[in-house]
C-alpha positions as CSV (number, residue, x, y, z in Angstrom):
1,X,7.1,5.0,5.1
2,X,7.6,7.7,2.5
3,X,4.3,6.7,0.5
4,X,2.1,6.8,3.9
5,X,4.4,10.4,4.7
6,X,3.5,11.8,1.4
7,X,0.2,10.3,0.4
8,X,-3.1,12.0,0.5
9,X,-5.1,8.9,0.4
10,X,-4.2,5.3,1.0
11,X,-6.3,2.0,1.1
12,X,-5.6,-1.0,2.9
13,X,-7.1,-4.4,2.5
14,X,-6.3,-6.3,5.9
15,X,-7.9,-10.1,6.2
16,X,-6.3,-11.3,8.6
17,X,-4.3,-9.2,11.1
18,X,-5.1,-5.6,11.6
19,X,-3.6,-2.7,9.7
20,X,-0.1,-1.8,11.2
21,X,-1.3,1.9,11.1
22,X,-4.0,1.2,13.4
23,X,-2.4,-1.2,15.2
24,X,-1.6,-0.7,19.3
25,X,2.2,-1.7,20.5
26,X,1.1,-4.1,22.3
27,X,-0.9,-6.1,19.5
28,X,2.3,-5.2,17.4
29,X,4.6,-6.3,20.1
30,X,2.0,-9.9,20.3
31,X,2.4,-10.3,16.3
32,X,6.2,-9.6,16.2
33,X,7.5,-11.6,19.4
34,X,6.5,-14.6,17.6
35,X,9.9,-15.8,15.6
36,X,13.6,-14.6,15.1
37,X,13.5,-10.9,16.1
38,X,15.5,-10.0,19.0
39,X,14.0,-8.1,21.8
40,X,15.7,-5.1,20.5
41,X,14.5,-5.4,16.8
42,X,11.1,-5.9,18.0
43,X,10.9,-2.5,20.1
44,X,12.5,-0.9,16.9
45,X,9.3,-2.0,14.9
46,X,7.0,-1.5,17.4
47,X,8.2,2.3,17.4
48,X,8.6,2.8,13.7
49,X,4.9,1.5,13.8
50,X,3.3,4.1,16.3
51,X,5.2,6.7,14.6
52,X,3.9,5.9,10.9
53,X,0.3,7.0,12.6
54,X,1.3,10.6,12.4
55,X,0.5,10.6,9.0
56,X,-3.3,10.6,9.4
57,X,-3.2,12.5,12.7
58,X,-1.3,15.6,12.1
59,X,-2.9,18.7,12.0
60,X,-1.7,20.2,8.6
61,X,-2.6,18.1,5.4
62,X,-3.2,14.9,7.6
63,X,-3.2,11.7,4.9
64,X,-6.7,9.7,4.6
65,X,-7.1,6.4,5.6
66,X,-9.9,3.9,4.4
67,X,-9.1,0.4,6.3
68,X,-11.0,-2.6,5.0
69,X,-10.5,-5.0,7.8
70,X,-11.4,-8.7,7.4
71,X,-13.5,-10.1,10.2
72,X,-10.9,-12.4,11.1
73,X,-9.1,-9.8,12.4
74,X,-11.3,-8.5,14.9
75,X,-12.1,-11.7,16.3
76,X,-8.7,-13.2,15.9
77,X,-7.3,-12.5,19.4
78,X,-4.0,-11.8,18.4
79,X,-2.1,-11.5,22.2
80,X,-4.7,-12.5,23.8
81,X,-8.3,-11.5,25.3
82,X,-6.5,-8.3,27.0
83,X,-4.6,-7.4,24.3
84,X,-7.0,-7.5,21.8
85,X,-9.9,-5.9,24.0
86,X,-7.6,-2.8,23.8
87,X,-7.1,-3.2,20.4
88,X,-10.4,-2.8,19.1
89,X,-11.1,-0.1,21.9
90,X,-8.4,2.2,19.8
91,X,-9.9,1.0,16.5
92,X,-13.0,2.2,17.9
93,X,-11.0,5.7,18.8
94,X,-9.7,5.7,15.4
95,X,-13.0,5.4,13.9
96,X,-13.9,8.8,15.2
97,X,-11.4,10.7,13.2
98,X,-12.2,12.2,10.0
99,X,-9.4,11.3,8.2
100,X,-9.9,7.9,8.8
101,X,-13.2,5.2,7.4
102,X,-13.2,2.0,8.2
103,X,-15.0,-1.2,7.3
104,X,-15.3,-4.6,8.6
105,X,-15.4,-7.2,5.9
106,X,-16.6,-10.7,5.7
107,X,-14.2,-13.3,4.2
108,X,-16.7,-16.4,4.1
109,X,-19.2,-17.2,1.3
110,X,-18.6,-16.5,-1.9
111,X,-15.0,-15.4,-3.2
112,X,-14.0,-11.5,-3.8
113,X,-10.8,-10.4,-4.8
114,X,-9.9,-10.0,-0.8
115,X,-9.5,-13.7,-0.6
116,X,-6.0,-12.9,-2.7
117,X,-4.9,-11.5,-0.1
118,X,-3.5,-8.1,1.6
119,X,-2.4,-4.9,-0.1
120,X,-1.9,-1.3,0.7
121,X,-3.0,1.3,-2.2
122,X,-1.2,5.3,-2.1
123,X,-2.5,8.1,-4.0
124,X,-1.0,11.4,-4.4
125,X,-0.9,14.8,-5.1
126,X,0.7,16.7,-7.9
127,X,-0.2,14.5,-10.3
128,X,2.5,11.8,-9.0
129,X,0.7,8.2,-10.3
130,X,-1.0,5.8,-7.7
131,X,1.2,3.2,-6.2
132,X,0.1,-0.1,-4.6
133,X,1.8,-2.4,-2.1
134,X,1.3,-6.6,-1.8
135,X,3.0,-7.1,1.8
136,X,4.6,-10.5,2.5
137,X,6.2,-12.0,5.6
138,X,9.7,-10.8,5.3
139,X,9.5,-8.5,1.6
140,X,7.0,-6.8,-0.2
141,X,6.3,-6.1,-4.2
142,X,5.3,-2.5,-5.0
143,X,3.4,-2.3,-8.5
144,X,2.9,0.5,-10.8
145,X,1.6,-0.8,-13.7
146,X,-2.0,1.0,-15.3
147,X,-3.7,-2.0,-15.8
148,X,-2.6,-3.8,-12.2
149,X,-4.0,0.0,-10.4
150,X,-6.9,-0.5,-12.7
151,X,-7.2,-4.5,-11.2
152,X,-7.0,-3.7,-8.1
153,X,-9.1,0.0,-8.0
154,X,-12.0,-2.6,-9.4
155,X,-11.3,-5.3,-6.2
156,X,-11.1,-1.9,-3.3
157,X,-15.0,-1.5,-4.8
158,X,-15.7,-5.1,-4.5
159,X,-14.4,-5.2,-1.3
160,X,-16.1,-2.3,0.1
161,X,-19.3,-3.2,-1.4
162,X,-18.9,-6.4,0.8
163,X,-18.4,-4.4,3.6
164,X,-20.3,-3.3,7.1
165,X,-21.1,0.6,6.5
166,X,-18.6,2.1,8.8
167,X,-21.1,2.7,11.1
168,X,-22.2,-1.1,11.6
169,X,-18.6,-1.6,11.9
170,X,-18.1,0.0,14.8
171,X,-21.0,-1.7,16.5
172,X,-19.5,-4.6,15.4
173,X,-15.8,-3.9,17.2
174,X,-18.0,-2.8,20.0
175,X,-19.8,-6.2,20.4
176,X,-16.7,-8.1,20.3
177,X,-14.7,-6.3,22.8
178,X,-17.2,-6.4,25.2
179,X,-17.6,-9.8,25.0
180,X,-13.4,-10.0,25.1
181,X,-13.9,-7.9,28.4
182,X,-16.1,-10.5,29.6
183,X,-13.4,-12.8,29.4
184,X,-11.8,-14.0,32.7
């Protein structure tokens, strides 16, 4: 939570789920209710969650987001028609902002470095070096090393050149949550 409090710029590669920055409490509340968490825990992360959004929302020196969001996340359904409809209706929101850019990316065809997997880049002012983030399921790695930020700096272009423009995006989210609205 500090590196998204005090960063001016983060990246996040999400291929499967979507970003828990942009993610609504109920779609958070859908991905955590399923294993060991109590009730109690799971409300506890489902606030800490909405609360980490302030970071690219405040007014003074808001942080800017660019989420590369694999198509299996917007179609995955997480919670179910309802939930998700919602979901992509705040990504949508989200969109608007200009703090935030975000970009639908394909995961089949031909491998790109997304296909290793999700990971959460922070840079920062005053000179302080990047840091990047590999979540796992119950832990996570943070990496400082020159030549891994040099690694993965080359995979965040790959990735993006993959990528809908933002704009295509959108009207991507857009076509699936309509038909998700559709559903009975």
């Amino acid at each position: 939570m500090e590196c998204e409090r005090t960063a001016r710029l983060i990246t996040e590669w999400a291929p499967l789920v979507i970003p828990g920055l942009l993610q609504t409490s109920a779609y958070a509340r859908a991905m955590l209710g399923v294993g060991t968490l109590s009730a109690g825990e799971i409300e506890t992360r489902v606030m800490l969650r909405m609360a980490r959004r302030d970071a690219f929302t405040r007014r003074r020196n808001p942080t800017r987001l660019v989420a590369l969001i694999g198509e299996p996340a917007i179609r995955g359904g997480i919670g179910g028609p309802s939930i998700m409809a919602d979901q992509l209706s705040y990504l949508k929101e989200l969109a608007e902002l200009e703090t935030i850019t975000l970009q639908v990316v394909g995961v089949s065809g031909e491998w790109h470095p997304g296909h290793a997997g999700p990971f959460i880049r922070y840079e920062f002012d005053e000179g302080l070096p990047p840091i990047l983030y590999l979540e796992h399921h119950v832990s996570g790695a943070f990496l400082v090393d020159e030549s891994d930020l040099k690694d993965y700096d080359a995979a965040i272009e790959t990735i993006r050149a993959r990528g809908l423009s933002p704009e295509a995006s959108v009207q991507l989210i857009t076509d699936i949550m309509t038909s998700l609205e559709a559903t009975p």
